[in-house]
N, C-alpha and C positions, 0 to 999 in steps of 0.2 A: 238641165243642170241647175239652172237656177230655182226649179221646183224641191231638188233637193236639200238643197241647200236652208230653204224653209222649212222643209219638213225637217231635218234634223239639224237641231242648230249650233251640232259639236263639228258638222261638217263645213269647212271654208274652202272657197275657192281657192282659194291660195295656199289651204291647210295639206301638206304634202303626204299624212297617215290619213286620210283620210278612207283612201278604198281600202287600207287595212282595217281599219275600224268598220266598216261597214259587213267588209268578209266575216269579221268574227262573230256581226249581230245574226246574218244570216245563218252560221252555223249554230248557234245560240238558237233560234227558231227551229231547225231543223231535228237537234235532239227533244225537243219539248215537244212536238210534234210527234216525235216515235214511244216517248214516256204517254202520251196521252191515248194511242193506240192500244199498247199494252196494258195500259188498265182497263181499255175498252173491252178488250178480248177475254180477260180474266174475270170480268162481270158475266159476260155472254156465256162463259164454259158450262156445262150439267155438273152438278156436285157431285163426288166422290161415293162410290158405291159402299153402304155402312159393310163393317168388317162382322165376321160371322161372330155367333155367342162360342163362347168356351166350349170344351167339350165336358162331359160331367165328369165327376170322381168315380172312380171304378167302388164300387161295395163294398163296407167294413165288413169284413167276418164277423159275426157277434163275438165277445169275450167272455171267457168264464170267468166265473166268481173266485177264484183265485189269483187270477191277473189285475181284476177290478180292486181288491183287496190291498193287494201291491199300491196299487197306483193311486188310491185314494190321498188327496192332500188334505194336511191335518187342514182343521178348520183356523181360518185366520182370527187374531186379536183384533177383538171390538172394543176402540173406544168407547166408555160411559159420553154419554152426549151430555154437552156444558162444561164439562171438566178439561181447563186448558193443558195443556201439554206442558211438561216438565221446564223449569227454566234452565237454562244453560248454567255451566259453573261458570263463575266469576273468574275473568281472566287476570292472571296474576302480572306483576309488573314489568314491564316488560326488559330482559337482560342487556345486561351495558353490553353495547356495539364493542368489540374486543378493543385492547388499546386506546379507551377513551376512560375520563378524568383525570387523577393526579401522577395515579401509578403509570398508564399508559405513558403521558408527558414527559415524567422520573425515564419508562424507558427510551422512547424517544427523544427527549430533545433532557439528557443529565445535566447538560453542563447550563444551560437557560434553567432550568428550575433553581438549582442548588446557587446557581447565583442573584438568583431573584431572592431566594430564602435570606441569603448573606448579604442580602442589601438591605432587607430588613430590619435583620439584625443589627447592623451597622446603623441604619436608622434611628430604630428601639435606642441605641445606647449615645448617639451623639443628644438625641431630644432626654434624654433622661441626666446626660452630663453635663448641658448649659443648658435646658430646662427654658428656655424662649418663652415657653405661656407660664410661668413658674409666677405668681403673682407677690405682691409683700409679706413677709411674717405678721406675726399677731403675738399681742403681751407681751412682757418682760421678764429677761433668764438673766440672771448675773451670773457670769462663768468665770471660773478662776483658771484663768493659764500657769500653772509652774512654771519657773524661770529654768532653762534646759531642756523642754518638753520636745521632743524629736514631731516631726508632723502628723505621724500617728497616732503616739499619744493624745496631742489637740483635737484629731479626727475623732478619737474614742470620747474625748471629753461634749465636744460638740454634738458625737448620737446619741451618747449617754441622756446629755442634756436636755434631747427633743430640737436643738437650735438647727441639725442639718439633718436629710430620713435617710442616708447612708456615708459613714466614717470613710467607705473603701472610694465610692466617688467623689467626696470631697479630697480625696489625696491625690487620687487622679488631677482633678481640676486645678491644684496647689501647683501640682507640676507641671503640665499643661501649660500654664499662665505664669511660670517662671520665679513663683516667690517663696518657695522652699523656705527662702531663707531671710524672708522680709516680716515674717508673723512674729508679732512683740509677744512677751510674756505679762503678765499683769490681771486686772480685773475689768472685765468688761461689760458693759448691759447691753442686751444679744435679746434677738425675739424667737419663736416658736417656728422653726417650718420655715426659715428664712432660705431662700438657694444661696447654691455653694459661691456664686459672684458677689452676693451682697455679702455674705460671713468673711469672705478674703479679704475683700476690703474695710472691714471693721476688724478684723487681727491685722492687716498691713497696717494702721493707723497708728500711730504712739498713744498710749492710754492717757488722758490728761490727769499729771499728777496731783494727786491729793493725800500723799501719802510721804513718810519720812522713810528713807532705808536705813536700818543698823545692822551692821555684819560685828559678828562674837566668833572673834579667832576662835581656833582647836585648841583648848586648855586654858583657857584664859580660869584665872578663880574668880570668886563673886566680885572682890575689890578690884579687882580689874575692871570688871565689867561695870561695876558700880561705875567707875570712871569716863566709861564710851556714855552709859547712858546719862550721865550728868552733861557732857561734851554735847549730846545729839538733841539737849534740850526739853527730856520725860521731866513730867513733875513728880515730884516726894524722893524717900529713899532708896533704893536701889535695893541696897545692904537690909533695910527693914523687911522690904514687901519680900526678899529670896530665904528669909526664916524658915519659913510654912506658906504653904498655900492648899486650899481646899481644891486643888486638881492633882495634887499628889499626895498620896502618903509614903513615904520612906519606909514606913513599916513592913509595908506590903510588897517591898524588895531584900528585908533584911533587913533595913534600916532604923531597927526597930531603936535606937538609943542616936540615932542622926542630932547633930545641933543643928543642922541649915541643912538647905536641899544645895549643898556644895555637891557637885559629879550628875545632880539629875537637870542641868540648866545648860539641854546642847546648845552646841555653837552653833549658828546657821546667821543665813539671812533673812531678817525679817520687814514687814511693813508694818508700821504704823502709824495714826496721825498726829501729826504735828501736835507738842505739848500734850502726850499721852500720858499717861500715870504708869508709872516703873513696874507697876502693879501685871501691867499688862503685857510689860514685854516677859515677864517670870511665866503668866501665863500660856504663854504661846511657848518657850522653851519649854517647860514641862510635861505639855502635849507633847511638841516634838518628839522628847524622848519617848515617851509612853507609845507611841507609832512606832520607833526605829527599831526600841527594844524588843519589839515583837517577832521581828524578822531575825533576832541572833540567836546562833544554836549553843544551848548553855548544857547539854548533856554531859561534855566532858565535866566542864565545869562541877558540876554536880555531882559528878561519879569522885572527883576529893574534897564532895561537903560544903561546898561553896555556894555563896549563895551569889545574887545578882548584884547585892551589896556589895559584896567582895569583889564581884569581877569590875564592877566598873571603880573600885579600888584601886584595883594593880593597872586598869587600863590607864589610869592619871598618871600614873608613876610613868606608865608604857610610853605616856603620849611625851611627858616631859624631859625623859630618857633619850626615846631613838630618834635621832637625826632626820627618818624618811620613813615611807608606812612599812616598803620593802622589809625594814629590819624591826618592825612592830613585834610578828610572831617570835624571831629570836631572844627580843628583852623580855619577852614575857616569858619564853623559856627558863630562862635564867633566875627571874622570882620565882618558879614553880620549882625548879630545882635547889636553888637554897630555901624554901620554906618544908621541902622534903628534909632537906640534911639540916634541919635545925638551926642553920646559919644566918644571921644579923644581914639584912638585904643591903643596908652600907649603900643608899641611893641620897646622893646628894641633892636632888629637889626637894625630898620630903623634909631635910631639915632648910632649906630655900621654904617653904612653902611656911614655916614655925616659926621663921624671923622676921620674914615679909622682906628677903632679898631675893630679887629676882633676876639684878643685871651684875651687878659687882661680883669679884671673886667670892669664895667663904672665907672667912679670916678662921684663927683657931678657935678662939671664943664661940663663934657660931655653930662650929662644928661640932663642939663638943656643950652646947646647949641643952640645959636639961628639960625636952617635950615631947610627947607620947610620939610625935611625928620624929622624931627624929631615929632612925631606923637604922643608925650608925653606931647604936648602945641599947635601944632595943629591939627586940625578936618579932618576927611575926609581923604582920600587916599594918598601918598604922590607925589609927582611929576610924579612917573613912578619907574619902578620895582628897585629893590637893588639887583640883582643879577639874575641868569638866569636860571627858575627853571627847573626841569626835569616833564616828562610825567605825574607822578602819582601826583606832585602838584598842574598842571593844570586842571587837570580833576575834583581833588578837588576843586579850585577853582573855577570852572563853575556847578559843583552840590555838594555843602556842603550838609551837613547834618541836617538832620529837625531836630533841638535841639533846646535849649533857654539857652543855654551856653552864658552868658557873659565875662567869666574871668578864667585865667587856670594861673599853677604856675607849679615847675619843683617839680617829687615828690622824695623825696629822696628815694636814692638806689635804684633806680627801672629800672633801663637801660634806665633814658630818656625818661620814661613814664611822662605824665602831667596830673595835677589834677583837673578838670575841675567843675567849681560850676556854678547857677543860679546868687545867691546873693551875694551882699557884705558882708557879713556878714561871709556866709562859706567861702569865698574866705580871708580875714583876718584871718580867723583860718588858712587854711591849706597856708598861707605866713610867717604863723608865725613859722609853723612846718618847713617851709623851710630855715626863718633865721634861727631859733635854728642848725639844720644840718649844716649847711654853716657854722656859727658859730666851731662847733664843728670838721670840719672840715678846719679850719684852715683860714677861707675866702675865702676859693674855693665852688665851684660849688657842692652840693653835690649830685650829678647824677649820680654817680658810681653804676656799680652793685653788690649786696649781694648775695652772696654764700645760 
C-alpha cells in the first residue's frame, strides 16, 4: 500500500477516490492496448488484389462521307498573337438606390423637408430684416423728408436715395419696432447702404433746426404776404422781388400783359434760413406752383378758350368766395355761367381786392369804385387773379360743376355755407333772409355757426 502510494502521488491513504481513479487508469491502459493491436494487424494484412482493366469499347463502324460532312465543326477564331483583347465598355453611373436624395426625402418624410425649407426661409428673411452683420453706411446723402409723408413714401425716398437696398423691409422694420409714427419730416444727412436700425433712428430724431418756417394762408395777395414775410424777419422787399422773377414767366400761362406774379405765389409751407432775402421765399412759391399746376386737368377749361391765366383767375375769386373747398366746384359754376350769359359776376372780393379792404363791411363809395377789378360794373373776368389761390380752388376752377347756379348768398349760421339759387327771384328771397340776419346781427356778417 504504501508502495503505491509512491508510485502514484494523486493516490492518499486517506484520499477516499482513490481506487476509482485507479480503475479508470487501468481501463485507460486497456483500450490503448487493443488500439495498438489493431494497427498491428492492419500492417501485417496482404494488400488488396489490384482491380481488373476496363473492358475495351466495342468497334466504330467507319462513317461515310456524308455523315462526316455533317458533323464537321467550322474551324474556331484565332486570335492574332500580341493583339489584347477588346476592352470592356465603360460602366455608366451607377442608378439612385430608389427613394434616395431630395425627391425620395419630399416622399418620405414631407412634412420634415417642407419645414426645414420654411425655416430657411424664415431664416433668409429675419437676417435680411435686422441684417446683424449689416456693417456702417459710407458717404453723404442729404434726404428731404416732406412734411406729411406716410411711411412709405419715406421708404421710397430712402431706396430712391441708395440710404436703405429695400423701401418694402425698411417698412416692415418701421413697424416691427413701433415708430410708425415717430419719423420727423425735415432734412437730414443720411449715408449710403446704411441698415434699416440705424436710418430709424436718424428719422426718429428731431432734425436740429436751422431753418425759419413761414406758412402763406390760401389767398393771401402779395401785400399780405408782403406782411408775414416782413414779421418772419426776410430781408429786402417782399412786394419788389414778387414783380418778376426769372423762374416764371406769366406769359407762358397767358399771362402775357400780368403786372405781378399775383395768383402764381402758392400758398404753402416753407423753410428757409433765418434773414433770407424775400427774393427767395417768391422763388420757392413759383416752383411750387410750376409743380402743382402740372397735375390739373385744364381740358375743360380749354374747350371755352380759357387759358391757365384765366383759370387761376376765377380760382381767386373761388377761393375768396366759397366758405369750404366742398362748395369750390359750385362758385365756380356760377362764374362760368354768368360769363356764358353775358352777366356782370357782381363778386364782392374783387372790388375788396381794388380798395385794399379786406375785413370791414363795403361802404357804397367802395362799391361803386371805378377799377377794372371791380366786377360789379364790369363784365367779364377781371384783369388777373386777387390773390393766390390754393390746390382745391384751381381744380375747381378748371372743372366746375355742371349746375345752372347763377347767384349764391351767405346763409346765415351755417359755418359759411352759401345758398345757391337758379333765379332771381329765389336769389332775392334768400338775400333778404341774409339782410334780416346781418340786420339783427348788428351789421355784421351773419355767418357764424349755431349750436
Amino acid at each position: 500500500m504504501a508502495d503505491d502510494w509512491r508510485t502514484d502521488p494523486f493516490s492518499r491513504p486517506d484520499d477516499p477516490d482513490a481506487e476509482a481513479r485507479e480503475q479508470r487508469r487501468r481501463e485507460r491502459e486497456e483500450r490503448r492496448l487493443k488500439r495498438q493491436g489493431k494497427d498491428e494487424q492492419e500492417a501485417a494484412a496482404p494488400p488488396p488484389p489490384p482491380s481488373p482493366p476496363p473492358a475495351p469499347d466495342p468497334p466504330v463502324p467507319p462513317r461515310t462521307a456524308e455523315e462526316e460532312f455533317w458533323d464537321e465543326d467550322p474551324e474556331p477564331f484565332e486570335e492574332e498573337e500580341g493583339e489584347p483583347p477588346p476592352p470592356a465598355p465603360p460602366r455608366g453611373p451607377r442608378p439612385p438606390r430608389p427613394g434616395a436624395g431630395v425627391l425620395g426625402a419630399l416622399r418620405h418624410h414631407p412634412f420634415r423637408v417642407v419645414g426645414a425649407v420654411l425655416g430657411l426661409l424664415l431664416l433668409w428673411f429675419l437676417v435680411a430684416l435686422f441684417q446683424p452683420f449689416h456693417g456702417e453706411g459710407s458717404g453723404r446723402v442729404v434726404v428731404q423728408i416732406p412734411k406729411g409723408s406716410s411711411v412709405s413714401e419715406v421708404g421710397d425716398i430712402l431706396g430712391e436715395k441708395g440710404v436703405v437696398s429695400s423701401s418694402t423691409l425698411f417698412q416692415v422694420r418701421v413697424t416691427i419696432s413701433g415708430k410708425r409714427s415717430d419719423l420727423y419730416p425735415g432734412r437730414f444727412v443720411m449715408e449710403n447702404d446704411m441698415s434699416y436700425g440705424d436710418a430709424i433712428e436718424t428719422l426718429s430724431t428731431a432734425p436740429l433746426k436751422k431753418v425759419s418756417t413761414l406758412t402763406i394762408p390760401e389767398g393771401y395777395t402779395r401785400e399780405q404776404i408782403a406782411s408775414l414775410a416782413e414779421e418772419s424777419g426776410l430781408e429786402g422787399s417782399y412786394m419788389d422781388a414778387s414783380i418778376s422773377s426769372k423762374y416764371l414767366n406769366p406769359a407762358k400761362y397767358g399771362g402775357k400783359g400780368a403786372e405781378s406774379l399775383e395768383g402764381f405765389l402758392f400758398p404753402d409751407t416753407f423753410e428757409l434760413k433765418p434773414g433770407a432775402p424775400a427774393a427767395d421765399l417768391v422763388q420757392l412759391q413759383v416752383e411750387d406752383f410750376k409743380r402743382r399746376i402740372e397735375g390739373v386737368d385744364m381740358s375743360y377749361a380749354k374747350s371755352k378758350n380759357l387759358t391757365v391765366y384765366d383759370v387761376v383767375t376765377i380760382a381767386s375769386m373761388v377761393q375768396a368766395e366759397s366758405g369750404t373747398p366742398s362748395q369750390d366746384p359750385l362758385v365756380a359754376a356760377v362764374i362760368y355761367n354768368r360769363l356764358k350769359a353775358g352777366m356782370t359776376l357782381g363778386i364782392d372780393a374783387t372790388v375788396r381786392y381794388a380798395v385794399g379792404n379786406f375785413d370791414s363791411p363795403l361802404t357804397e363809395s367802395e362799391l361803386a369804385t371805378d377799377s377794372p377789378y371791380n366786377t360789379r360794373i364790369n363784365p367779364g373776368l377781371p384783369p388777373g387773379p386777387i390773390g393766390n389761390p390754393g390746390l382745391a380752388a384751381i381744380e375747381a376752377a378748371a372743372q366746375p360743376a355742371k349746375e345752372d347756379f347763377l347767384f349764391y348768398v351767405t346763409k346765415p349760421g351755417a359755418c359759411n355755407e352759401l345758398e345757391f339759387s337758379k333765379t332771381e327771384a329765389e336769389f332775392e328771397a334768400d338775400a333778404a333772409a341774409y339782410d334780416e340776419a346781418r340786420e339783427a346781427a348788428g351789421g355784421n356778417s351773419p355767418d357764424t355757426c349755431e349750436e
